[in-house]
Structure formats: structure tokens, C-alpha cells
N, C-alpha and C positions, 0 to 999 in steps of 0.2 A: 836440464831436466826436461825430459822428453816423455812424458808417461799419460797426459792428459788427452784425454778425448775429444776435444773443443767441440762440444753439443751447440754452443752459438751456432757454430758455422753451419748445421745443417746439411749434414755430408754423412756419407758411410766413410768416407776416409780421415783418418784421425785428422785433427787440425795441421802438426807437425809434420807431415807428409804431403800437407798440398802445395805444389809447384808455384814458385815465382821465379822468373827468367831462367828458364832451365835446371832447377836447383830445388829441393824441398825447403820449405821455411825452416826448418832444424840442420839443415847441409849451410845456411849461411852463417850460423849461429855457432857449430860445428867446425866451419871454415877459419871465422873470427877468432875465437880461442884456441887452434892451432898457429895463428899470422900471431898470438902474444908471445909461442915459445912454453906454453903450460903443458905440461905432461909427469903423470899420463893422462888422457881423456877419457873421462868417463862417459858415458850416456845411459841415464836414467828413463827405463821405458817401462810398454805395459809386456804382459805375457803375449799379447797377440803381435808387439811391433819388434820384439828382442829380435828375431832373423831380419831387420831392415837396414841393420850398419854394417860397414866395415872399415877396417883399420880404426876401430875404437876399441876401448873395455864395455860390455855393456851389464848393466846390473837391474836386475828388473824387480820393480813396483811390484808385488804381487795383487794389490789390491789400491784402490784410489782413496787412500785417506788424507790426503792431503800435503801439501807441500814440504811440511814438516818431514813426513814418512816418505815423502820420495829421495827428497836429503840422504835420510839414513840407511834408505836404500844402498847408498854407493859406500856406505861406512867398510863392508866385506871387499871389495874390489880396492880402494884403497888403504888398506892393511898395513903397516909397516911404514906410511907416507906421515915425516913429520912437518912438513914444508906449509904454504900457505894452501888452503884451497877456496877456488875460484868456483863459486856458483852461478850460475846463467840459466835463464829462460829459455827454452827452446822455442819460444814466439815471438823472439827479438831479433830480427833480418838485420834491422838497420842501424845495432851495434859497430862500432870500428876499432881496429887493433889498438889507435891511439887512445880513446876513450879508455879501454880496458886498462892499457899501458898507464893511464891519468890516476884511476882508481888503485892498482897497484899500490903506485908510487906512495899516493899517498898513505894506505895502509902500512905503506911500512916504516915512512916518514912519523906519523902520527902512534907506533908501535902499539897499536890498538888490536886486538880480541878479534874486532869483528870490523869490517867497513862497508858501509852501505852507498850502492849508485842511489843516489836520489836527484830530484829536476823538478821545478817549478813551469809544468807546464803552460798554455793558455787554459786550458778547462783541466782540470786536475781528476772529472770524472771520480768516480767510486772507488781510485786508487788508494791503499794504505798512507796517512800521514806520517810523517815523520817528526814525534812530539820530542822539543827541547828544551829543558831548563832552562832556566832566566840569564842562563852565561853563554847560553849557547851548544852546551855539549848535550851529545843523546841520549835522551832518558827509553825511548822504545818506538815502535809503533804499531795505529790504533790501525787495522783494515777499517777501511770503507764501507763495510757493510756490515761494522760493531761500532763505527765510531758514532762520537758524540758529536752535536751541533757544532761545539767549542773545537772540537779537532776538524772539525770535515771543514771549516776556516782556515785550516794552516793550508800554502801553498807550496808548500815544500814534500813532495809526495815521493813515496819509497817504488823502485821499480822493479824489488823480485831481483836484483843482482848483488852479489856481495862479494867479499873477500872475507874469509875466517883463517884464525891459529887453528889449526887442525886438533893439538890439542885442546883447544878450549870449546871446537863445536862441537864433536863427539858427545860429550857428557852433557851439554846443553840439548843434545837431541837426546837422547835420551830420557830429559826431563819433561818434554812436552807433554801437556796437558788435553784436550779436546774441548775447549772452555770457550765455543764462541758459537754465535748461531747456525751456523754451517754442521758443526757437530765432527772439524776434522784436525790435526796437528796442523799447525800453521808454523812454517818455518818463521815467518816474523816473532812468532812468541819467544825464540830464541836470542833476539838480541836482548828483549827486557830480561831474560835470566841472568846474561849475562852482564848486563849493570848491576842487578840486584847482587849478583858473584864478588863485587866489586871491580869486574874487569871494564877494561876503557873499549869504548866503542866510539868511532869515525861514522863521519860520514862524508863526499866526495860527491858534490853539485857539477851537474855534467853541464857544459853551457849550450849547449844547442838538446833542449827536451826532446825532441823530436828522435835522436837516438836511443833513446831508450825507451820507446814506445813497442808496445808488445799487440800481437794481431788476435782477437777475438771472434770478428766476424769475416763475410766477404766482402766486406764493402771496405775494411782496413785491411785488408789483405791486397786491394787492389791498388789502395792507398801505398803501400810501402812499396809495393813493386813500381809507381812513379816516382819513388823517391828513389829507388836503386837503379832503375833507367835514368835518371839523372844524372847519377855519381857517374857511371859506366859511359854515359854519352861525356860528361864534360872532361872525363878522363884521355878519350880519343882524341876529342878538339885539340884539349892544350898539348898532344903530342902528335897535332898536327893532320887531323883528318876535318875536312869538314863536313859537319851535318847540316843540310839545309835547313832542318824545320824538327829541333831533338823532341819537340814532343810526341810528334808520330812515328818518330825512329827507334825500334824496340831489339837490343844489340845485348845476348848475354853476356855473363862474365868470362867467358872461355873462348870467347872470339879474338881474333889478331886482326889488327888494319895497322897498314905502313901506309906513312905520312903520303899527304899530297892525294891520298881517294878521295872522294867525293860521294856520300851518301844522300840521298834523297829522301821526299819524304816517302811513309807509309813503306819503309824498307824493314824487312823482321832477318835481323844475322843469329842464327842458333849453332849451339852446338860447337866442333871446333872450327866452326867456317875461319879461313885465311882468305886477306884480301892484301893484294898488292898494291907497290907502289903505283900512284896516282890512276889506279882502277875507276870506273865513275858505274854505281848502280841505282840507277835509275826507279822512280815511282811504282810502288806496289809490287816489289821485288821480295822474295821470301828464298833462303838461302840456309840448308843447313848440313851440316858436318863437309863443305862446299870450298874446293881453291881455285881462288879467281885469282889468275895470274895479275902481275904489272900492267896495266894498259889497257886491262880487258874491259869490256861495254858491256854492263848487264841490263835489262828491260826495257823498258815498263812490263810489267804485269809476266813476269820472267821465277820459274819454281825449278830451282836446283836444289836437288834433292841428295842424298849421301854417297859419297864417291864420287860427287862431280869433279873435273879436273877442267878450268881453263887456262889454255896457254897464254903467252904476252899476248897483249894487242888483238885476244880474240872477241867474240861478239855472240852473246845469247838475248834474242831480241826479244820481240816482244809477242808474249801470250805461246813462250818457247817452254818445254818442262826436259830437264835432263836428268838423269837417275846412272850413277855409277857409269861414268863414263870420261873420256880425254879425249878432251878439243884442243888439236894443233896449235899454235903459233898464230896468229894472224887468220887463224878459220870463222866463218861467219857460220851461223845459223842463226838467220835473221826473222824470222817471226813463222807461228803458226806449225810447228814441229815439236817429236816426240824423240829424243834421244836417250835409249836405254843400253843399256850393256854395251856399251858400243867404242871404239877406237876410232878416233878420225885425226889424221896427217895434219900437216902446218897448209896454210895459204890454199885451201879449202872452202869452198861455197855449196852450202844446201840450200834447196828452193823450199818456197815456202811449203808445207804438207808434208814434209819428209817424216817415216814413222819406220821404226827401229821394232820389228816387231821379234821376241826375243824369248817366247813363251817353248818349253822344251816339245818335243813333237806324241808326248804321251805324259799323261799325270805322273807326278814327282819326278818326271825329269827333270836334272837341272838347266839353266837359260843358259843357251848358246848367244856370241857373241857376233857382233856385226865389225868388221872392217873396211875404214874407206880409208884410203891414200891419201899422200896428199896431191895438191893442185886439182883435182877431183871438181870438177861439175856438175850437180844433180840438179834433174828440173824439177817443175812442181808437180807437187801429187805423187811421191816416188814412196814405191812401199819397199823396207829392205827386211827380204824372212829369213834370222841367223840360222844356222851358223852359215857365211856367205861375206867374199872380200872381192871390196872391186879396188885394183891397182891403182897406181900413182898416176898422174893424168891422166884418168877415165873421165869421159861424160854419161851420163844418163839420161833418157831422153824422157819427156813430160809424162807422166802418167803410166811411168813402166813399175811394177810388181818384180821384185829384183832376187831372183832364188837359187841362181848360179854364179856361179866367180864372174866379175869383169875384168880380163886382161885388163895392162896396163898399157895407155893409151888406146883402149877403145872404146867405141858407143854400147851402152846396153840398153836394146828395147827388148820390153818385153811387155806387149798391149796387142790386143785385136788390131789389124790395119784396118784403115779407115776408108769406107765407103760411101761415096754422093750416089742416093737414087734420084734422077732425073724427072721433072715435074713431078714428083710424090705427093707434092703440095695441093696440086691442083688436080689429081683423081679422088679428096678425098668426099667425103657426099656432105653438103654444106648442114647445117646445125637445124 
């Protein structure tokens, strides 16, 4: 259920739509309940967010009344489905396949109506209770902001996830009431009809609470996205990459590292960056939709940007930015350069200041492309204005502006020659 506005957060943009590691909080949630194998999926929105999915059903909320009514929102989308259906929060990131897989289980172990994720957190906060008979089995629960002194003591707190008989939720939404201070259908009102039915209701204590915590503000929204850097770093380690320092190492879920890299800190990998075997990227490193061959050496302070390509054993140094482009084999661009649109050979060296200038020669033209050879030698301060290829062992010499082909194997100057005026110094007229 995706339909809520999350006013906490203090955003024009719905809650459900704001970005954690690459990913909207609802695309993890979304993720999750595809990794259990449940289909079909539905997503429950408002009228303004329905064009924001795909490859789901979506069924929209026409109005915010409450959770109850987002429920049966999907009642029309799911038509003809007599199977279990699995309900979920779209502000719960840090659900897991297995968790989902736990609750399953036991709904249907326990052949219960309805089963409820519940979890005895540290601070149980204004979460609904989950109030039990004296044998143990579930009688209903009280929300947090109807409950009694007597219930807001239980620590066993309900977290908005369930499993229902399809048959049996239906008609229990249907029956929902508006009976609470809010003034909206409360999908929790639905498990008490359904004891009152005399149907059996489960409930399924998740052991680590912390997964089923749901994001309200920005300040838990930040919260979770440490906890999902977490999973995603120690995921890498134990398959053999290592991070010096995962706290400051921020690595989405769509990134690949083969064993033996070495990440540093204050490194951010987005997108579908690939990093090879035993790659080493360096302090303050930021890298996205970016392949860093086997061997290659990134930063410090090094922005590859979409398209980048480094071959083995190449080198983007430091305070270096590349944008759509391929570095040879064992090619350095060792610090303080601009590599755009550009093609550059194996066993290659650029001096420091090289700038790849690639802007089309009239508005909306499109960016011509830069080519260097390989074995190629550029000095410093080399400007190259595409479209423009200098051959395979060219040099360039310091300070040359590069705007015609350079055969291969030869020098390209292209700079004013340089002139000493003799005692200049000394006719000037003193201060």
C-alpha cells in the first residue's frame, strides 16, 4: 500500500517516493514481495502517484480514508484470486524475503483467516498493540492513538503487515466501520471482525524488530538507509571485497564488485557501476553507472560519471572527472583532468590538465568525440576540441590546444612560440 502522503516528512514529494540507495522507499518494499515469489502484485496508490510504477497492477486510492479503504482498493485488481494475499506497507525498506517467507509459513501452518507481522520492539512508540486472550491467541488490535493505558503496556506491537484468506478479507473490508478518532477504516479493525466471525487469527513475532519498522520522518528515513548500507556492505565483504571503513562506504543494491577490490573510505558506487577483480578505489571516490576494469586504481577525490569505461590495470587519479568514455588497458590519467566523450588506447599517459572539450560547434548539436591512440603522450595543460584523433604513439607537447588530427607517431604543437625579451626587467620605471 502505496497511497499515503507522509505529511511527517515535510516534502512535496510523497513519502513513498523518496530515494534510499538508489531506489524509492516503495521500489524496496516492491522488490521484497517479488524476492517471496507472490503474484500478482499489486500497488495501492493515490490518483496523483498511479503513472509512477511499472511492471505492477496498480489500483488507486481515490481518496485517503484510511488503510482499511486502501486494502479494498485492490479488492477490483485482484478479482478471480482465491490464494493468500499478502498485505505490506510501502514505508517498510527494511523487510527481507525471509522474514516474509517466516510469516507465510506460518499462516498457513497455523491455517488461520488472517496473520499478523508483529515484534516487540525497544520503544514500541504509538504503534497498534496486539491484545491476547489469556491463552495466548488474538483477540484484535487497539491502534496507538485509541488505545488504552492497559493496551499501550503490551509490548507486542502490530506492524501494518499481514497475510489474509482472500476469502475471508474481502467481506471483512467490506465491514469496516469509521469508529476511531482519526475518523478513517482502519485495516486493523478487520482482524477483530474476523475473531468476532469466529475465524482463527495468527500472529508471527518477527525476531530482529528492527525489520519491520516503517519510515515516518527524515530523520528514520536516514535511519534505514544505515541499515541497508549495512546489509549491501557486509554482503560484499563476505563475498570477498573489502571495505576499509563500511560506515562511510555508501554502495547501492545494483552494483557488482568481484572479490579481492578494495574499497576505501568516503567511496559512493551508484547505479550499475562494475568493479573488477582486485580494482582498489580510493578516498572520496564517487562512481556511477561506471566499469572499473580488474586492476584499475581509482582516486582519491576521482567522479566517474555514466559511460565511464576503465580497462585492466588503468588509473583515474586524483581530483580526475570522466563522463562516457574508454580508458585503455594500463592508461593513466593521473590527476587534475577532464575526460568526456572521449576514446583513449591501452598504455597511454595524460599530463596533468588534459580537458576533452566535446561541446557540438552550434547549439543542439550533438558532442563530437575525442580519440587518442594508444602509447600516446600528452603533456600538461593539453586542451583536445572534438571531433579530433591523434594516433598511436603521438606525443603532445605542454600547453598545446589540440584541433587537428595528430598523425601517428608524431609531435602536436599547437601554442604561440616562446619569446625572451632581453633586460625587459630592467627598463621598467621602479614603483
Amino acid at each position: 500500500m502505496a497511497g499515503g502522503l507522509g505529511t511527517r516528512m515535510r516534502s512535496s514529494v510523497p513519502k513513498h517516493f523518496h530515494p534510499v540507495l538508489g531506489r524509492r522507499l516503495v521500489d524496496w518494499v516492491i522488490g521484497c514481495a517479488r524476492a517471496t515469489g507472490a503474484s500478482p502484485l499489486v500497488v495501492v496508490a493515490s490518483p496523483t502517484g498511479a503513472d509512477a510504477f511499472a511492471d505492477v497492477t496498480v489500483a488507486v486510492q481515490a481518496e485517503p480514508l484510511g488503510t482499511g479503504d486502501a486494502a479494498r482498493a485492490a479488492e477490483g485488481a485482484l478479482s478471480g484470486f482465491d490464494g493468500d494475499v499478502l498485505v505490506l506497507s510501502g514505508d517498510t525498506p527494511l523487510l527481507t524475503p525471509e522474514l516474509l517467507g517466516d510469516l507465510i509459513a506460518t499462516h498457513r501452518t497455523e491455517h488461520a483467516a488472517a496473520t499478523i507481522l508483529s515484534a516487540k520492539p525497544r520503544d514500541p512508540r504509538v504503534y497498534g498493540r496486539v491484545v491476547r486472550a489469556a491463552d495466548g491467541t488474538v483477540l484484535r488490535i487497539a491502534e496507538g492513538t485509541d488505545a488504552s493505558p492497559e493496551e499501550l503496556a503490551i509490548d507486542e506491537i502490530n506492524s501494518s503487515i499481514y497475510v489474509f484468506r482472500s476469502a475471508a478479507l474481502w467481506p471483512a473490508l467490506a465491514r469496516l466501520q469509521p469508529k476511531n478518532v482519526q475518523g478513517e477504516l482502519y485495516l486493523t479493525d478487520a482482524i477483530g471482525l474476523l475473531v468476532e466471525a469466529g475465524e482463527k487469527v495468527a500472529a508471527h513475532v518477527a525476531l530482529d524488530p528492527d525489520e519491520t519498522e516503517g519510515v515516518n520522518t527524515r530523520v528514520e528515513l536516514a535511519q534505514a538507509a544505515a541499515v541497508l548500507r549495512g546489509r549491501i556492505n557486509e554482503r560484499h565483504m563476505l563475498a570477498g571485497v573489502t571495505i576499509v571503513d563500511p560506515s562511510s562506504t555508501w554502495i547501492e543494491p545494483t552494483v557488482e564488485i568481484e572479490e579481492d577490490a578494495t574499497i576505501h573510505p568516503f567511496t559512493v558506487l551508484r547505479g550499475r557501476t562494475r568493479v573488477g577483480r582486485g580494482a582498489e578505489i580510493h578516498p572520496h571516490t564517487v562512481a556511477v553507472d561506471a566499469e572499473i576494469g580488474p586492476g584499475a586504481t581509482v582516486g582519491p577525490f576521482c567522479y566517474l560519471r555514466p559511460g565511464s569505461s576503465l580497462g585492466e590495470s588503468s588509473k583515474a587519479g586524483t581530483y580526475v572527472e570522466i563522463k562516457n568514455s574508454r580508458i585503455g588497458a594500463r592508461t593513466k590519467v593521473p590527476h587534475l583532468s577532464y575526460i568526456g566523450d572521449a576514446d583513449i588506447g591501452a598504455d597511454t599517459n595524460i599530463g596533468a590538465g588534459a580537458i576533452t572539450a566535446n561541446l557540438g560547434h552550434r547549439p543542439g548539436e550533438p558532442k563530437k568525440r575525442t580519440t587518442i591512440g594508444s602509447n600516446v603522450r600528452t603533456g600538461i595543460h593539453n586542451g583536445f576540441v572534438a571531433p579530433v584523433e591523434v594516433g598511436d604513439g603521438a606525443w603532445i607537447a605542454a600547453g598545446s590546444v589540440i584541433t587537428k588530427d595528430v598523425p601517428a607517431g608524431a609531435l602536436g604543437i599547437a601554442r604561440p612560440r616562446q619569446e625572451n625579451k632581453e633586460g625587459y626587467a630592467a627598463r621598467q620605471p621602479d614603483e
